[in-house]
N, CA, C and O of each residue as an XYZ file, in Angstrom:
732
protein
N      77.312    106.463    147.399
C      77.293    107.254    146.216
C      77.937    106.569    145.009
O      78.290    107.144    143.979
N      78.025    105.471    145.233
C      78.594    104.758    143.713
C      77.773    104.569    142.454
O      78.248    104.201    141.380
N      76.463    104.862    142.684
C      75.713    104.899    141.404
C      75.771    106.322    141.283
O      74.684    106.896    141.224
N      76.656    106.909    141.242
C      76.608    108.437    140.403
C      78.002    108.233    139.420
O      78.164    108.888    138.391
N      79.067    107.117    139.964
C      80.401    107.083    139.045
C      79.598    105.386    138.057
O      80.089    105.284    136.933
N      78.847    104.568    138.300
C      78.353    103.296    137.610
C      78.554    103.697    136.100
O      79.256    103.036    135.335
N      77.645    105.223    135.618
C      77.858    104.875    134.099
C      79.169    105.066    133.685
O      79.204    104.916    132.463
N      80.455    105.374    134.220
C      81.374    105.299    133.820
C      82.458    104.463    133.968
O      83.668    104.684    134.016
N      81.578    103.135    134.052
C      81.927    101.740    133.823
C      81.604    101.192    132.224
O      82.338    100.510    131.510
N      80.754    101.534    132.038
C      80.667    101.078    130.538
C      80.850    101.658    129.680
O      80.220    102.715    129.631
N      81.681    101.376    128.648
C      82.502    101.765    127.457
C      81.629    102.974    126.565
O      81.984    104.131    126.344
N      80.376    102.283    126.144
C      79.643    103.218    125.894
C      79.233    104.341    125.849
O      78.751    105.141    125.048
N      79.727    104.189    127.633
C      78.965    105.934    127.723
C      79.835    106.653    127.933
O      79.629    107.847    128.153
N      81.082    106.099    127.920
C      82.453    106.941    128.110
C      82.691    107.479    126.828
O      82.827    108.688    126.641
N      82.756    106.484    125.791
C      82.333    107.564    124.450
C      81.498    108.086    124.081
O      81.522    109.067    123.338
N      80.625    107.574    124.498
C      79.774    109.161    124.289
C      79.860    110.397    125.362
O      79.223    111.406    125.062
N      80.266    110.397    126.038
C      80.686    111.405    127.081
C      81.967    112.196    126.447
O      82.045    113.419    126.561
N      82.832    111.534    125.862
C      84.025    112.166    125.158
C      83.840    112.503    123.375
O      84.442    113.158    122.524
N      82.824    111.759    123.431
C      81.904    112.500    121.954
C      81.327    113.821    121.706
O      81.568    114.710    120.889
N      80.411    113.661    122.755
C      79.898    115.072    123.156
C      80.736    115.728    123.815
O      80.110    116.771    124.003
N      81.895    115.880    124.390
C      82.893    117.271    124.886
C      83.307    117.288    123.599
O      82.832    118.382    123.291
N      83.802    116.923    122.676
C      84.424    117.120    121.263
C      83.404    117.972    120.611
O      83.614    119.126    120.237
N      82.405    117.400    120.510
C      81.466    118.401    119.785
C      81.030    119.441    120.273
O      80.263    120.265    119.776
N      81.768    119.407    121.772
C      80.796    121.115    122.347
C      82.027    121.946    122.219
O      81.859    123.159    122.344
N      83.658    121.358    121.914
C      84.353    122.188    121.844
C      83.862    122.876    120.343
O      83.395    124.012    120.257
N      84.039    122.078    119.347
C      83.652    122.074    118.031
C      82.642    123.636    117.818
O      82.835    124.737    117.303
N      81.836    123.146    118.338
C      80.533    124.179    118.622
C      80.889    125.151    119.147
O      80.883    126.234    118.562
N      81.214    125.026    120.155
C      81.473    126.692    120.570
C      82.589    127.284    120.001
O      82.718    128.416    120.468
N      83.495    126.998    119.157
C      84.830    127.982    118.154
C      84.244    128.035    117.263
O      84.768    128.885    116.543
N      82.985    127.420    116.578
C      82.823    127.874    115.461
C      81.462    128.557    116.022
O      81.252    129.668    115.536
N      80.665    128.174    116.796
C      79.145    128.945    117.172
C      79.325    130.185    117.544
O      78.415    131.007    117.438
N      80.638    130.525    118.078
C      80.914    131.614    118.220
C      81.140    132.775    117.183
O      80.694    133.886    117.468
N      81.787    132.589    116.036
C      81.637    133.606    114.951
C      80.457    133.294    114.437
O      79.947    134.372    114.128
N      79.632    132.309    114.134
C      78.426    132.119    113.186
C      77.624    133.125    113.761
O      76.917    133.782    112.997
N      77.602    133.419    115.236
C      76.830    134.156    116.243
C      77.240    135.481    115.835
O      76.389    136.333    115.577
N      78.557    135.734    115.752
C      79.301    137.229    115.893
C      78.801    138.082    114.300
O      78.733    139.276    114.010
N      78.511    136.795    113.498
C      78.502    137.320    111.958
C      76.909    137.290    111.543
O      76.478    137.380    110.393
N      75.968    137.112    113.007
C      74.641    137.398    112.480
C      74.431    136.079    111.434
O      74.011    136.117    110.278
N      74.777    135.135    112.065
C      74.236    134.016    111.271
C      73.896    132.710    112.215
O      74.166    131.527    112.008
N      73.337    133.213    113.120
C      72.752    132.344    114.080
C      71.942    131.093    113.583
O      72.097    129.907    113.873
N      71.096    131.657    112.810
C      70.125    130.356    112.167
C      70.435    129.524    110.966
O      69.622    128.972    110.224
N      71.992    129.519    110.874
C      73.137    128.901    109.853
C      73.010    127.251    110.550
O      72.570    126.288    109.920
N      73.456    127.209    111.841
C      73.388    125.702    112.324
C      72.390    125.159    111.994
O      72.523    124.157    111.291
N      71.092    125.577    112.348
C      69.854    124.917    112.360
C      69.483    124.373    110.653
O      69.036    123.276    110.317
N      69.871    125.642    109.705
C      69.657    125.340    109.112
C      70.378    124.113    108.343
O      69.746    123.132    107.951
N      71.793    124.279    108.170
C      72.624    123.134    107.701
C      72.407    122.041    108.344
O      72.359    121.021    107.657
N      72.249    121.938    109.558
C      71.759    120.430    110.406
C      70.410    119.654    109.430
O      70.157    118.459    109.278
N      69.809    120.719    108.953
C      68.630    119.610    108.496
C      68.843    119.680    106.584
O      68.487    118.913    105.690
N      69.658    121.107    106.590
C      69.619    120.905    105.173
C      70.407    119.807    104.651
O      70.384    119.490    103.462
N      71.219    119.127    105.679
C      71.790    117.802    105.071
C      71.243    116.647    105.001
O      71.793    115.549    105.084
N      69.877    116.956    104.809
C      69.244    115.347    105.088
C      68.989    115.091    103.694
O      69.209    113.904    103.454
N      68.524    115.887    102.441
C      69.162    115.382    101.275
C      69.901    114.836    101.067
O      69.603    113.739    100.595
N      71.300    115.127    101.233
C      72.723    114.100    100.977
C      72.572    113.074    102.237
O      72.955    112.008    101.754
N      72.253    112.855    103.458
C      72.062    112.121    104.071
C      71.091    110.641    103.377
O      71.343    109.454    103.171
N      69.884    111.570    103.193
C      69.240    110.196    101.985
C      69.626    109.853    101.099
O      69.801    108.639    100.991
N      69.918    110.615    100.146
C      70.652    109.861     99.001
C      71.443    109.197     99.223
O      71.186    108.007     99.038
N      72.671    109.508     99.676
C      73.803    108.484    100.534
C      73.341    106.985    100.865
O      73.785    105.923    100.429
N      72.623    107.162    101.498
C      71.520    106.132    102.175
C      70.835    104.835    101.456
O      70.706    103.640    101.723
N      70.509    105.621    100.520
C      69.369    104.942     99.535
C      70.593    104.072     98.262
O      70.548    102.904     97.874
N      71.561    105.136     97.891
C      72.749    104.445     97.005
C      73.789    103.751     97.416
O      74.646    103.199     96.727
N      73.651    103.811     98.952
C      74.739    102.764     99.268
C      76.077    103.585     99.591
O      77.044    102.972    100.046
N      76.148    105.028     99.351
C      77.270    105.833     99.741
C      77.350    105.569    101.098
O      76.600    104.974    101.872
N      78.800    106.340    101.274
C      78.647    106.564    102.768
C      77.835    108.009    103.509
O      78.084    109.007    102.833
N      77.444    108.142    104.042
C      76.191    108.764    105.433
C      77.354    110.476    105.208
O      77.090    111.431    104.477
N      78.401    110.330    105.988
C      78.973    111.666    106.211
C      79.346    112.016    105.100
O      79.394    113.245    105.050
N      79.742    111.364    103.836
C      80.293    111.884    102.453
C      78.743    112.776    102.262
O      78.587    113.992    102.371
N      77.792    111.819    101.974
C      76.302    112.854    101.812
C      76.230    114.098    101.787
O      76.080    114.996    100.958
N      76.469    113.875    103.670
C      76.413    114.998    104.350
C      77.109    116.063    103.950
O      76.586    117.112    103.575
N      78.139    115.880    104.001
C      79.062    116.914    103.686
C      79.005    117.694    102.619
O      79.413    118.851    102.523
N      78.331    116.835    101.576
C      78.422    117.295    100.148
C      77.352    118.679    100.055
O      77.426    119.778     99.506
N      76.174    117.868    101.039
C      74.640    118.542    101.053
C      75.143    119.786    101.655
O      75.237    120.852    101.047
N      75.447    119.598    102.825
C      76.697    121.084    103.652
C      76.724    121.930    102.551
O      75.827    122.583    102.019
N      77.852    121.813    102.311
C      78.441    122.305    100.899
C      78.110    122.907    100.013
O      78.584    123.895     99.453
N      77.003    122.133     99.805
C      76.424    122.933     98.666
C      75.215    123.297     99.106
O      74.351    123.399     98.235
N      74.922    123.513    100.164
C      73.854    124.402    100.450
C      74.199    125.361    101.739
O      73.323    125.748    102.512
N      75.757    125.734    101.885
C      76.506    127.020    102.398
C      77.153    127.410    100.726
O      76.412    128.383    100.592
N      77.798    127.390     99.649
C      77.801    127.606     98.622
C      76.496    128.797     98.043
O      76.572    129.930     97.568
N      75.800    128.248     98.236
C      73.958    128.604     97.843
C      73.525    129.607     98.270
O      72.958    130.356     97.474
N      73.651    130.064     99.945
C      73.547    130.693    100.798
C      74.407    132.110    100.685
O      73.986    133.176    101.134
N      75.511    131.967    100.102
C      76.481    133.067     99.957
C      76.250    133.327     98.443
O      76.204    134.514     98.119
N      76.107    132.444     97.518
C      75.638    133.011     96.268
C      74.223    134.029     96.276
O      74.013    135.098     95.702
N      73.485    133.316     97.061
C      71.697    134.016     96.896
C      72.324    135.408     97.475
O      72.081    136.518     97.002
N      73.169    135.144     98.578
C      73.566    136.559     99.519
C      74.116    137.316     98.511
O      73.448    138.339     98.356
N      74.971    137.250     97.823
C      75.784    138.327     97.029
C      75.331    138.723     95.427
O      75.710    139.629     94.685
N      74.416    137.702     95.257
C      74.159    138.125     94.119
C      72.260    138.727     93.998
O      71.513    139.114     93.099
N      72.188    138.540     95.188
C      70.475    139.157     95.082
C      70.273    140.442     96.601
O      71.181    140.542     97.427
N      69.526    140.929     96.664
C      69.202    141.996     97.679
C      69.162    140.841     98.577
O      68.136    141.392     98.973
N      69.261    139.820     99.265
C      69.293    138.917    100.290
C      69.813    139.375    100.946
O      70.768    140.054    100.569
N      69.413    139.248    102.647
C      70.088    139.219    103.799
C      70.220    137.292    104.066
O      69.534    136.404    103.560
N      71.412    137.193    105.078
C      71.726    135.857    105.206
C      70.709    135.031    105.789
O      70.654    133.823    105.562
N      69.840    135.682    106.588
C      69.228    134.931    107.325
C      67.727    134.485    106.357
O      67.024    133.475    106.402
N      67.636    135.812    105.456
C      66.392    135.303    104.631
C      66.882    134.122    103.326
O      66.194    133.238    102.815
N      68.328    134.507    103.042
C      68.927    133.187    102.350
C      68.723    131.799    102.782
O      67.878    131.088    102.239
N      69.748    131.239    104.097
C      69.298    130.655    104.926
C      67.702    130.294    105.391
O      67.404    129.106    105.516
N      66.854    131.172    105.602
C      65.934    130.351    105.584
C      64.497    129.832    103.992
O      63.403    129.268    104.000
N      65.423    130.464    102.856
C      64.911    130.015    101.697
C      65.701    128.511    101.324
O      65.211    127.489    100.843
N      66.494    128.675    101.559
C      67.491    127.088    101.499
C      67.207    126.167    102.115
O      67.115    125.017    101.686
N      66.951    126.692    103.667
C      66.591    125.737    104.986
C      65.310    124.793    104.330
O      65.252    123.570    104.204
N      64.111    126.058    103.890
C      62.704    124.596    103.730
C      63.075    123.979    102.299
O      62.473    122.940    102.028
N      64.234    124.600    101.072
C      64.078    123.715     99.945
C      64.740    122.507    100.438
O      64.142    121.432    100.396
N      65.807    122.588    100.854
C      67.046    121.676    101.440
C      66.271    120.433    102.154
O      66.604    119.311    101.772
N      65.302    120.532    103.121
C      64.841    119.902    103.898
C      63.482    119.245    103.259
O      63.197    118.050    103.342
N      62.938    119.940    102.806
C      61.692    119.421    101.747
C      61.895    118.471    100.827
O      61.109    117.544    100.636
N      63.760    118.779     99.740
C      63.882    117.975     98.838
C      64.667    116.849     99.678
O      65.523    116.339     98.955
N      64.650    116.250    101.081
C      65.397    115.551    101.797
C      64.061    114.908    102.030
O      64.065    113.776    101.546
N      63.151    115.157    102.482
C      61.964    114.173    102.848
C      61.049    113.867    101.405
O      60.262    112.921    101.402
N      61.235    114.847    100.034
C      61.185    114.010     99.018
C      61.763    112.655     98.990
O      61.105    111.639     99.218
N      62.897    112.675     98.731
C      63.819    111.843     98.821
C      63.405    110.583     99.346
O      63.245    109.581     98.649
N      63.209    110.647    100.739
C      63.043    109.746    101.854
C      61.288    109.381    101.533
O      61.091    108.166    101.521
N      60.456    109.939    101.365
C      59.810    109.509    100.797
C      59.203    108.822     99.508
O      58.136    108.210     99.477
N      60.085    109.035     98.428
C      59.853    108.428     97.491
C      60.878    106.898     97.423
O      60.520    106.070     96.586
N      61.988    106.595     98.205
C      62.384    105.638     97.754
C      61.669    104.677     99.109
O      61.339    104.842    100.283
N      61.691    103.698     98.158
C      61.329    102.344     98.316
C      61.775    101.577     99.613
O      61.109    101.266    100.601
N      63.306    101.330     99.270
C      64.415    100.982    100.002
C      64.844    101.641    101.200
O      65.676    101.124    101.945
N      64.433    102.517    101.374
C      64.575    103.740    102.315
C      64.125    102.618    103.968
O      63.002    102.269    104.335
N      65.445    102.328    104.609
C      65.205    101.589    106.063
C      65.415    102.060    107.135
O      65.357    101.411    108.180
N      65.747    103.503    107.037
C      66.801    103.703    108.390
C      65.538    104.708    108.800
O      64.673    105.199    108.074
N      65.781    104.844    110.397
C      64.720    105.237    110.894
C      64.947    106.728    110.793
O      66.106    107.083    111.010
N      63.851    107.897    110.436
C      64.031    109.104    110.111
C      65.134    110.123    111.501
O      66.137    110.828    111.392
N      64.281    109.702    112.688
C      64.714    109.819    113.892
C      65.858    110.181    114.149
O      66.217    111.340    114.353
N      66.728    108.907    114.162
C      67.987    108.304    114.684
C      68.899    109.206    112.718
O      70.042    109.604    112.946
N      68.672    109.323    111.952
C      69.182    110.127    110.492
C      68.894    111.679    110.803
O      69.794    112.455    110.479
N      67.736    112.217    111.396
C      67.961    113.175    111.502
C      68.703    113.833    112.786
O      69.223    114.944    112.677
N      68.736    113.111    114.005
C      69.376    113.548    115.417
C      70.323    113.089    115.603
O      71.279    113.693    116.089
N      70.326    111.656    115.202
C      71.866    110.581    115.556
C      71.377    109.499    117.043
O      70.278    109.269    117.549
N      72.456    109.140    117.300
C      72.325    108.757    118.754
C      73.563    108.721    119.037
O      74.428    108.291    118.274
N      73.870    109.439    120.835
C      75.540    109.633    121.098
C      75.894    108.370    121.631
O      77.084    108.199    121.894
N      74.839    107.163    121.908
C      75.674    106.335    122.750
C      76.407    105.179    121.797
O      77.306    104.387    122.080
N      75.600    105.413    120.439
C      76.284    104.597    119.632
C      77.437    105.200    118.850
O      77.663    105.059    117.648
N      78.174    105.947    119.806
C      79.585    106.439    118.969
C      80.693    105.638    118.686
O      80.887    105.055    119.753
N      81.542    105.257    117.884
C      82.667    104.271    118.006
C      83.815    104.810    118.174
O      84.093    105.932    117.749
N      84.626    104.043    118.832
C      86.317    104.487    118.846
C      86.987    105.313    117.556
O      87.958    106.067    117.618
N      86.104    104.924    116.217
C      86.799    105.346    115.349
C      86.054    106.997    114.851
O      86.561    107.905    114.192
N      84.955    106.910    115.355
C      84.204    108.455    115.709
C      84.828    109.173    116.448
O      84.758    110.363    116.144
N      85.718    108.816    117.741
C      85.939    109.646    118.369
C      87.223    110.202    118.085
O      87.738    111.237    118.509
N      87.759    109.116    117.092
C      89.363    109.765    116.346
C      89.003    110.796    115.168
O      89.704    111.765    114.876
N      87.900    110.468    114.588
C      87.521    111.707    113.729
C      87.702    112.690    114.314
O      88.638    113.484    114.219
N      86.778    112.706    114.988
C      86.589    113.921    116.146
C      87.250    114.793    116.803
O      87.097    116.003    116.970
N      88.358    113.694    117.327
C      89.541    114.538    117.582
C      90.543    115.078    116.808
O      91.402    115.895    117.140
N      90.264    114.291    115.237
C      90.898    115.344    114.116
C      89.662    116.868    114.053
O      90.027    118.041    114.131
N      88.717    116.558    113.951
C      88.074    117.919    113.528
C      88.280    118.974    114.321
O      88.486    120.137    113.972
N      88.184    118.299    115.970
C      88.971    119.459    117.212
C      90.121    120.253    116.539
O      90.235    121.475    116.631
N      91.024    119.384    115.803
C      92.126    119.993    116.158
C      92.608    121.201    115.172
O      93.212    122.274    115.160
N      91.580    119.817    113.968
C      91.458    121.262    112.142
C      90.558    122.525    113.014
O      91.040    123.652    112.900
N      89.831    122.449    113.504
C      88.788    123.467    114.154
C      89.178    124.653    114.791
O      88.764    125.737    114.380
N      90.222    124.523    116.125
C      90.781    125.033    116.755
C      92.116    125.722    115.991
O      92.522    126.855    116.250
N      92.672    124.886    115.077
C      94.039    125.395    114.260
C      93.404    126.361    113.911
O      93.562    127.410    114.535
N      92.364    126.295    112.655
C      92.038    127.264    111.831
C      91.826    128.879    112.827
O      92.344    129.991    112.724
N      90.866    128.318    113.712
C      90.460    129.508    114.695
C      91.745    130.394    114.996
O      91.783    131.624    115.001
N      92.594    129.678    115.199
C      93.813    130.348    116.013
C      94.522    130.559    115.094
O      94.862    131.721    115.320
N      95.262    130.108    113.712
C      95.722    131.005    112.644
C      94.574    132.280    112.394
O      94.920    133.421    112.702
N      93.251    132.046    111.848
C      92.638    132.825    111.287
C      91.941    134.195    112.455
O      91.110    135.063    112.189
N      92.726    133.903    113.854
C      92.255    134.921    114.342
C      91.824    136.549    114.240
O      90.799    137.219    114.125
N      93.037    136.711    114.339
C      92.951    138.678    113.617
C      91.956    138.672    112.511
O      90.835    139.180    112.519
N      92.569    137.991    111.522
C      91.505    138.345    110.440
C      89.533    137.869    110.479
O      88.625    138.542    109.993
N      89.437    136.831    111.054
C      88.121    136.980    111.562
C      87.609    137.515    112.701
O      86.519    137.003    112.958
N      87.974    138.395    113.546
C      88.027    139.740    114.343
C      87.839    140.743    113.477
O      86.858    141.473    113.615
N      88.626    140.911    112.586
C      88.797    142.105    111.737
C      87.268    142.362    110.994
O      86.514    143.329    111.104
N      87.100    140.917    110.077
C      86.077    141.175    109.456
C      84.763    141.481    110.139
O      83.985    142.368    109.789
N      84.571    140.485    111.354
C      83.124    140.408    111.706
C      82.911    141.752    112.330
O      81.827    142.333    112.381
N      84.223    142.255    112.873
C      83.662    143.960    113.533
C      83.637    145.169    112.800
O      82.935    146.168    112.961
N      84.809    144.835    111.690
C      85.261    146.122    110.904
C      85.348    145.821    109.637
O      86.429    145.324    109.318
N      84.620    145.946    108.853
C      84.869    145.672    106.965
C      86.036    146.480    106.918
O      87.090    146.176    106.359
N      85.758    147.644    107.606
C      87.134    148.660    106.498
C      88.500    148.237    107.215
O      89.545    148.317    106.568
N      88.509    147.877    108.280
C      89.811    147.400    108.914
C      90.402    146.877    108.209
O      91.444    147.233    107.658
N      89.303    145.106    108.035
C      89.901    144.167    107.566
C      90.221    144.844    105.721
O      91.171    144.437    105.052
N      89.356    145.742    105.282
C      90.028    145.858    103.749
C      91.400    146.980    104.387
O      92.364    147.048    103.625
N      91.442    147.333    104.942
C      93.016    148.149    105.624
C      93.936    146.915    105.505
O      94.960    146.928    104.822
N      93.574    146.007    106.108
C      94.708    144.678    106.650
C      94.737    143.914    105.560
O      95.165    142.786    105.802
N      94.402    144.131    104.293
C      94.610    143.179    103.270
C      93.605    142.161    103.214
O      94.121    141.188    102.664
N      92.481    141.932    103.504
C      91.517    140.990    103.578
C      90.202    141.339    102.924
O      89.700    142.194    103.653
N      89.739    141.199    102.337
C      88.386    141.045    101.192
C      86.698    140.787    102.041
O      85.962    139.867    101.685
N      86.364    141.636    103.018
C      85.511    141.096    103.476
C      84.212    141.170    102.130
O      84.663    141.323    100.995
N      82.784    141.072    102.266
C      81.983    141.276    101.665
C      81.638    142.018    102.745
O      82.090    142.144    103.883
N      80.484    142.610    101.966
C      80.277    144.402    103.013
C      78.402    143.698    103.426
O      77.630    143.056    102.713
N      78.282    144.145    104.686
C      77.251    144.120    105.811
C      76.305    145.007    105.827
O      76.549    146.041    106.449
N      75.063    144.876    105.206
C      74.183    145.821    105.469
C      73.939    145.812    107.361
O      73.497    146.772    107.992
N      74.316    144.617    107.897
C      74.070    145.752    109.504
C      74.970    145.848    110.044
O      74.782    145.716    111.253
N      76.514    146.127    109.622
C      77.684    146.585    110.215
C      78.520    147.345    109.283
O      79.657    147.702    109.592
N      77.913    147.635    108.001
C      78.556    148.680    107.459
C      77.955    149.289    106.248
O      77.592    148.471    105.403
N      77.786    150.422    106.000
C      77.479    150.993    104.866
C      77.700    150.305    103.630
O      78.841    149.857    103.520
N      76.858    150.080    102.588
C      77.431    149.643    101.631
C      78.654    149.939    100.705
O      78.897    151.102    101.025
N      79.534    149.615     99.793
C      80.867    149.982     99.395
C      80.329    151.028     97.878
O      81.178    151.580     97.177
């Protein structure tokens, strides 16, 4: 039975093996309220709505996760604006963002020139090419991830079950057409 312990001879796949437990912790403390708050199709969507800032990044020579992050950002920003300031529900927000986000990302990728990196490997990644210095990120984001969760407990309990609680407990939710009457 020694070819069942072999891949964990090479370096490689040991980080990526400790890549991916980081990211499934990651995932499940935060997949868990995205789920609780009726915003299930939030991941899917931000996963691709960052391929805008992913290309641009790309194409100017930035760095890849600055992109990303930015594209994040401002297209969860977007998502809560369309939500609060129009009859929007999140998920029809989210998925008006999802095809602009992703459309103006394969603009992008299609119009430049210079554009080398394979769409594939930009839009999915690959885990075996993780580096030592990925996996120290990583284990910072675990730890910002998990902190936040565990300070911000009560109060994200509060909100996702009870608007009026959490406005009892001093906290500002925005009000839920499917968990609470409007205010």
């Amino acid at each position: 039975m020694p070819f069942l312990i072999e891949p964990f001879a090479v370096e490689f796949f040991v980080r990526a093996l400790c890549g991916g437990m980081l990211v499934a912790v990651i995932c499940g403390v935060v997949g868990t309220w995205v789920v609780i708050r009726g915003m299930a199709f939030l991941g899917e969507a931000i996963g691709h709505g960052m391929l805008p800032g992913v290309a641009l990044a790309t194409v100017i020579g930035a760095p890849v996760l600055l992109g990303a992050a930015l594209s994040a950002a401002t297209m969860s920003a977007a998502i809560g604006l369309l939500q609060r300031r129009g009859r929007l529900s999140y998920d029809t927000s989210i998925g008006l963002l999802f095809v602009a986000m992703l459309s103006l990302g394969v603009i992008i990728v299609s119009h430049s020139r210079s554009f080398a990196t394979d769409a594939t490997a930009l839009l999915f990644g690959d885990i075996l090419a993780i580096r030592s210095d990925d996996i120290a990120m990583l284990i910072v984001a675990v730890v910002v991830t998990v902190g936040i969760a565990s300070a911000f407990h009560r109060s994200f309990v509060a909100t996702a079950f009870d608007p009026r609680i959490a406005r009892t407990l001093g906290l500002r939710p925005r009000s839920r057409t499917w968990c609470s009457s409007p205010s």
